[in-house]
C-alpha atoms as one frame of an Amber mdcrd trajectory, in Angstrom:
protein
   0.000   0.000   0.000   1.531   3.609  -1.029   1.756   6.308   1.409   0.466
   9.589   0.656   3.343  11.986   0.864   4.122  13.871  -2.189   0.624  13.323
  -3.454   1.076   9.860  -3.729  -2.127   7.544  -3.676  -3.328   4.909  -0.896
  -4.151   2.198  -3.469  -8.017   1.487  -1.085  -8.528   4.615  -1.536 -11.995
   4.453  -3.136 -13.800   7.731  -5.032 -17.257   7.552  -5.317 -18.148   8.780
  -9.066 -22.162   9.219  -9.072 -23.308   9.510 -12.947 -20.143   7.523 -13.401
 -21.164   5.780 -16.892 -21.726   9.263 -18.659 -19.035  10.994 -20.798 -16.886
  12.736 -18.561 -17.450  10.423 -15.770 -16.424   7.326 -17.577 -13.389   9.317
 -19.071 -12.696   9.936 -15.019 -13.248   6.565 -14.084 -10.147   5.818 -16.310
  -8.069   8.334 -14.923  -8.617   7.648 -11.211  -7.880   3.910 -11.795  -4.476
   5.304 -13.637  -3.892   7.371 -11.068  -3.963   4.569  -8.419  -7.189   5.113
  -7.411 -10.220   2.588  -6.788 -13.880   4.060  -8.349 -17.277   3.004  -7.341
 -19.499   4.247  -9.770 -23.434   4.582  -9.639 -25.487   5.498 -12.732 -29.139
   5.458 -13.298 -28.439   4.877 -17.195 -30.501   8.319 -17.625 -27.804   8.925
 -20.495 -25.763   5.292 -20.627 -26.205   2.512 -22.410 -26.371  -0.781 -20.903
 -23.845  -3.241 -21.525 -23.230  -7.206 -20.785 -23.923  -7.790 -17.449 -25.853
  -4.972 -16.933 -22.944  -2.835 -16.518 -23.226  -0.012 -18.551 -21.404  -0.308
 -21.986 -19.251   2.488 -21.516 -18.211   0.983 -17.913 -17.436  -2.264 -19.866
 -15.204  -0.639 -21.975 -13.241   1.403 -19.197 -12.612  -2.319 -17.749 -11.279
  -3.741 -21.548  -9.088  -1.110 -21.536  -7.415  -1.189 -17.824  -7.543  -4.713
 -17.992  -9.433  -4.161 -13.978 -13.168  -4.822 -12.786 -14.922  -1.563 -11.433
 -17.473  -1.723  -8.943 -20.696  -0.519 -10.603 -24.009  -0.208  -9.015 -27.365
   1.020 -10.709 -28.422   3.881  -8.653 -30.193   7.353  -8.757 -28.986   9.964
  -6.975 -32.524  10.834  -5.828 -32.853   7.181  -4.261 -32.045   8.202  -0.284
 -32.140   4.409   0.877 -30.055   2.978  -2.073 -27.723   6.094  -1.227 -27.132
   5.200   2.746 -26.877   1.375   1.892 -23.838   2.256  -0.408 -22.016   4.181
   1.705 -22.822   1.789   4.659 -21.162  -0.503   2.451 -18.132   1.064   1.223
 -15.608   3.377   3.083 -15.279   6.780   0.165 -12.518   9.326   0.857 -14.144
  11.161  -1.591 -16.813  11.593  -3.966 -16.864  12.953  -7.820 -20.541  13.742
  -8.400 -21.185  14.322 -12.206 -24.851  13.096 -11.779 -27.541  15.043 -13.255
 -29.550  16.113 -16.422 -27.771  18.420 -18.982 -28.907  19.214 -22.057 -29.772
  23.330 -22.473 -32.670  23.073 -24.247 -34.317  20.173 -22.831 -34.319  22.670
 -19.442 -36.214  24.962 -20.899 -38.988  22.827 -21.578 -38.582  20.665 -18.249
 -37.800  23.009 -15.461 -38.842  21.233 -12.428 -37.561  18.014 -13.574 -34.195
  19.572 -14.226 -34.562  21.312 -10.615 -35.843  18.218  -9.253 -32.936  15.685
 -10.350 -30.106  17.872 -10.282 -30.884  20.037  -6.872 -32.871  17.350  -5.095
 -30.109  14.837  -5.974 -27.171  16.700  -5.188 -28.960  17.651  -1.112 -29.495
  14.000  -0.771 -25.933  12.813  -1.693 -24.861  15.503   0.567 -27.223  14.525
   3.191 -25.536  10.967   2.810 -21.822  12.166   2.928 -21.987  14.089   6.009
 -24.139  11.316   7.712 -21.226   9.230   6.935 -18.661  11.300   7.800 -17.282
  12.016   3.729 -16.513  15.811   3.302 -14.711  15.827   0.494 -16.659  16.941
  -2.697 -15.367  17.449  -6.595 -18.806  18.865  -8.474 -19.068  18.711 -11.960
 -20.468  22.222 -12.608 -20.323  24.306 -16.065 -19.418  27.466 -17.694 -23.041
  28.486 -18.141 -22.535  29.956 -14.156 -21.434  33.177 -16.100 -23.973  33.862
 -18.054 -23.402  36.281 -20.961 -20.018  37.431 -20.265 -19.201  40.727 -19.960
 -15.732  40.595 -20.042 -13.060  38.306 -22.094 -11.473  36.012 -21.476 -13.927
  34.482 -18.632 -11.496  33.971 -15.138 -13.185  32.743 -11.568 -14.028  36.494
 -10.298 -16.458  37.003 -13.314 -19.462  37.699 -11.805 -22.590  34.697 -12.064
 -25.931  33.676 -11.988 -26.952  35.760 -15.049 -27.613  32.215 -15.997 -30.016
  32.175 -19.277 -31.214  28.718 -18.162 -32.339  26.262 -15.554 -29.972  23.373
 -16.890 -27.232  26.552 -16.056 -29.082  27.794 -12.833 -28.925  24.447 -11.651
 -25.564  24.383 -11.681 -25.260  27.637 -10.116 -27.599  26.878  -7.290 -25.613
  23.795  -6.430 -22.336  25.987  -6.421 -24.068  28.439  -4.019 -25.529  25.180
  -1.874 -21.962  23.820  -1.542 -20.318  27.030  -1.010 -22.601  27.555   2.017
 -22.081  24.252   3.640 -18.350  24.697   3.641 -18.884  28.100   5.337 -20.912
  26.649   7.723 -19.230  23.350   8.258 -14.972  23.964   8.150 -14.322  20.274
   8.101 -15.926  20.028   4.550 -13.683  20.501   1.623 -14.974  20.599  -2.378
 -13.245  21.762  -5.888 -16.143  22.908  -8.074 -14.902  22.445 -11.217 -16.501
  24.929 -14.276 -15.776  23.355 -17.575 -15.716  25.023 -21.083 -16.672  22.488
 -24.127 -15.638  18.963 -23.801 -15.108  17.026 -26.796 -12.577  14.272 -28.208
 -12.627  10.773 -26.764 -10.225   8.625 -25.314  -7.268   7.841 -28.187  -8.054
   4.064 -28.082 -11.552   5.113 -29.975 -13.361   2.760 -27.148 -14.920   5.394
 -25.236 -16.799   8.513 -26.176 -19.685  10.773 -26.138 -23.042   9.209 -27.147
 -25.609  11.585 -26.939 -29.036   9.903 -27.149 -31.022  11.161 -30.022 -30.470
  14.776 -31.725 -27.303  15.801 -29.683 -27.350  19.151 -27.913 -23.812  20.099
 -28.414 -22.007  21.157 -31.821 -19.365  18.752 -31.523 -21.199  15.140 -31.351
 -23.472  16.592 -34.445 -20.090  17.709 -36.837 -19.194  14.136 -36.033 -22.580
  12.325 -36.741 -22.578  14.560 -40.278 -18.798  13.112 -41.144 -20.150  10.051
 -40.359 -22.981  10.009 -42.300 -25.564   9.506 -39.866 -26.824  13.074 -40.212
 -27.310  14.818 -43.603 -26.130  18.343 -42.061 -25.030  20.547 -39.701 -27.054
  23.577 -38.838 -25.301  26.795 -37.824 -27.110  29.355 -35.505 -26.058  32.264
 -36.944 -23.808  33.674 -39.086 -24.000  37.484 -38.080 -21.956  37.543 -34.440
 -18.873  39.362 -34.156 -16.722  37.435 -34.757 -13.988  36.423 -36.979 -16.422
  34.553 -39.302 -19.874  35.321 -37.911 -20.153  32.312 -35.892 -20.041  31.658
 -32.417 -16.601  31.393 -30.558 -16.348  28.941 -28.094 -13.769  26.709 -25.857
 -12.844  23.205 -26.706 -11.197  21.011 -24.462  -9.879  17.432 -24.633 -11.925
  15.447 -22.318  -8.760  13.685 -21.076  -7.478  16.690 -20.382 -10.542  17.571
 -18.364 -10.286  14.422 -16.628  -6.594  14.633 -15.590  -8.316  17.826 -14.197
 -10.592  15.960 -11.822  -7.401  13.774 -10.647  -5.649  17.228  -9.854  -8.718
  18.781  -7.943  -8.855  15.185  -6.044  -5.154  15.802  -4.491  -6.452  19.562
  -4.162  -9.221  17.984  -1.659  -6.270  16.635   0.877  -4.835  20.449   1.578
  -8.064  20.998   3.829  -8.659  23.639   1.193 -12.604  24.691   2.016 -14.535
  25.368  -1.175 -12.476  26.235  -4.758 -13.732  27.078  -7.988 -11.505  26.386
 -10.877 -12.241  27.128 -14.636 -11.319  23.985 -16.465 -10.743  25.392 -20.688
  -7.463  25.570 -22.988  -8.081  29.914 -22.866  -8.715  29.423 -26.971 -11.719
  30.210 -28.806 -12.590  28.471 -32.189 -15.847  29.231 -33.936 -18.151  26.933
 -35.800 -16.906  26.928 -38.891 -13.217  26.423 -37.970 -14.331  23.149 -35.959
 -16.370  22.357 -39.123 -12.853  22.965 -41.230 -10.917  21.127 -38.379 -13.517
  18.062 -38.267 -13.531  17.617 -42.379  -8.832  17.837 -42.049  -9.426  14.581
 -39.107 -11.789  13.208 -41.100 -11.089  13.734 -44.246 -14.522  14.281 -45.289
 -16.465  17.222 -47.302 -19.464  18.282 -44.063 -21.970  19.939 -45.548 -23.966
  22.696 -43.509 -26.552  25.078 -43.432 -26.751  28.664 -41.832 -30.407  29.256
 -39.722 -31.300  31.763 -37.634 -29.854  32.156 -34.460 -30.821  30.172 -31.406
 -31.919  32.037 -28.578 -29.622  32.305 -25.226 -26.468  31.836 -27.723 -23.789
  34.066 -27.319 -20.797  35.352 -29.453 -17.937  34.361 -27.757 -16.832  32.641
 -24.997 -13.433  31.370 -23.482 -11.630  30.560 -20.350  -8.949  32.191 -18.869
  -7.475  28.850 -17.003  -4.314  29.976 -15.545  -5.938  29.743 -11.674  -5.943
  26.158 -12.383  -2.220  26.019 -13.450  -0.952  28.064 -10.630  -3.402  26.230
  -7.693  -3.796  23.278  -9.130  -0.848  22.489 -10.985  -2.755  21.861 -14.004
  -2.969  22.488 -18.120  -4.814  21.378 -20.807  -2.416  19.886 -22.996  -4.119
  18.200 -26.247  -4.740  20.943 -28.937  -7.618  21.144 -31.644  -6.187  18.667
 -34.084  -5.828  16.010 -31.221  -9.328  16.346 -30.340 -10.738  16.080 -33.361
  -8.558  12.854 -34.947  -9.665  11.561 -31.270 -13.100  11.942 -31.836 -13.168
  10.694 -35.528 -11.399   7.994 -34.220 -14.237   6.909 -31.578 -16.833   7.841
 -34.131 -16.058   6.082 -37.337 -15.230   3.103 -34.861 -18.687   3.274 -33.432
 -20.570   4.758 -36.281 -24.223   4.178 -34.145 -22.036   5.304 -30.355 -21.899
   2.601 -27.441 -25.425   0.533 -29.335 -24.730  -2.030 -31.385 -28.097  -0.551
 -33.594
C-alpha cells in the first residue's frame, strides 16, 4: 500500500463517481484507476447505455481497456435508501458527483424536472456524505454559471448567476448550496470544477460521447454529419462578431478535463474549504473552424446550413485557465487537431455510439 506523501495515492482509496457511466465520468473513471485510485461508480443509465452484465457499456469498456473490474451499481442519486446502503457498504474518501440532467434546451422545456434531479439529488448525496462522515466533494459544474459574459477572457471572479437557463441555474444553485455548507461546516472541503466544451474521446476510440437522439452540443453533431448519420449541420447564426460570424467557443480534450478531476482530487487533501476552478485551454474556435478542423481529421467534405440564431447563444466565450495552473498544478495539454482525430477515431469506430443498432 503507497503512502500519501508527495501526493502519492493509498491504493483502497476508493472515489465515489455518481453519474459515473456518462461521458466525462467514464473518461474519469479511467483516470482515477491510472492514477492509483479505486472508483465506485453509480449510474441510473438516464444517459448510458447498458452493456453485458448490466454494466453499462461504456463501464465495460473502461474495464477492456485497464484490464481491472470496477465496482458498478445502478443507482439514482434521488434514491435516499439505495444512497445510505452504499455508503454503509463502502468506506469513500471522496466523492466525484457528475450526476444530473444536462442538455440546455431540454431545461427549458422541463424546469422542475431539471430542478428536481439535479438540486434534489445533489442535497441527498450531501445529506448521505456528512451522515457518513465524507466531506470531500469534486462537483461537476459548467461554464453556463457566467452567463453572458461581460468581459473576455472568462477567469473565476467574473461575476454569475446571469444564468439564461435552468440546466445553467442548476448548476449555479448547487455551487451556491456547496459554497454555504463549507462556510458553515470547516471540516468540509470541495473543488467545483466549471468546464468550457468537452469534446474528443479517449485515443483508443473505445470510449466517447453518445448523446441519445439529436445531440445538444455542436461537436457530437459535426461528427454524426462526417459520419454520415446526419445529412447536415445547422449553424445558428452567421451574423456575431466574430472572426467569421459564428459563435466562438472553448474546446477542451476530455482527457485533459479528466486529468483535471485527478488534480482537484489531491487539491481535496490540503483541507482547502470550497475552490472554484475554470477547467478550458483559454482558446476560442468558432463553428466553422471546428467544421474545417472536423472535415482535415476526417477527411470528409461536411456539408452545412446557416439558420437563424438560437436564442440564449452568445458570441464568444473562453476561459482564462491559468488559476488552475498556478493552484492546481494543471494544463490542458491536447490541442484542436488532437481532439478532433480523437473523436473521428471513436466515431467512425462506433458509427451508431456505445449501441450495437
Amino acid at each position: 500500500m503507497a503512502g500519501t506523501r508527495n501526493g502519492e495515492v493509498r491504493m483502497s482509496e476508493k472515489i465515489l463517481v455518481t453519474g459515473g457511466a456518462g461521458y466525462i465520468g467514464s473518461h474519469c473513471v479511467l483516470e482515477l484507476i491510472e492514477a492509483g485510485y479505486t472508483p465506485v461508480v453509480i449510474d441510473n443509465f438516464h444517459n448510458a447505455i447498458r452493456g453485458d452484465k448490466a454494466l453499462p457499456e461504456s463501464i465495460r469498456r473502461v474495464q477492456e481497456i485497464v484490464q481491472k473490474e470496477i465496482s458498478f451499481q445502478q443507482l439514482d442519486v434521488l434514491d435516499e435508501a439505495g444512497l445510505q446502503e452504499l455508503f454503509k457498504k463502502h468506506q469513500f474518501s471522496a466523492v466525484m458527483h457528475f450526476a444530473g440532467l444536462k442538455a440546455v434546451g431540454e431545461s427549458v422545456q422541463k424546469p422542475l424536472e431539471y430542478y428536481k434531479v439535479n438540486l434534489t439529488g445533489t442535497i441527498r448525496l450531501l445529506e448521505t456524505m456528512k451522515a457518513h462522515g465524507v466531506k470531500n466533494l469534486v462537483f461537476s459544474s459548467s461554464a453556463t454559471v457566467y452567463g453572458d459574459p461581460t468581459y473576455l477572457p472568462l477567469d473565476e471572479n467574473h461575476p454569475v448567476g446571469g444564468c439564461t437557463n435552468p440546466y445553467g441555474k442548476s448548476k449555479y444553485f448547487i455551487e451556491e448550496m456547496i459554497r454555504d455548507l463549507c462556510k458553515a461546516e470547516l471540516d468540509w472541503n470541495a473543488v467545483l470544477l466549471r468546464y468550457f466544451n468537452p469534446i474528443g474521446a479517449h485515443q483508443s476510440g473505445k470510449i466517447g460521447e453518445d448523446p441519445q437522439g439529436i445531440p445538444n452540443n455542436l461537436m457530437p453533431y459535426v461528427a454524426q454529419v462526417a459520419v454520415g448519420r446526419r445529412e447536415f449541420l445547422s449553424v445558428f447564426g452567421n451574423d456575431y462578431k466574430t472572426v467569421d460570424g459564428t459563435g466562438i467557443r472553448d474546446y477542451i480534450h476530455v482527457v485533459d478535463l479528466a486529468k483535471g478531476h485527478i488534480a482537484a482530487l489531491k487539491k481535496l487533501k490540503e483541507n482547502c474549504g470550497c475552490k472554484i476552478y475554470n477547467l478550458g485551454t483559454g482558446v476560442g474556435y468558432s463553428v466553422l473552424q471546428m467544421v474545417k478542423a472536423m472535415e482535415k481529421a476526417s477527411g470528409r467534405e461536411l456539408k452545412y446550413r446557416i439558420v437563424a440564431r438560437r436564442e440564449g447563444d452568445v458570441a464568444s466565450c473562453y476561459a482564462n485557465p491559468a488559476l488552475a495552473e498556478r493552484e492546481l498544478g494543471w494544463k490542458a495539454v491536447f490541442g484542436l487537431d488532437k481532439m478532433c482525430e480523437d473523436l473521428w477515431r471513436w466515431q467512425s469506430q462506433n458509427p451508431t455510439g456505445f449501441s450495437k443498432n
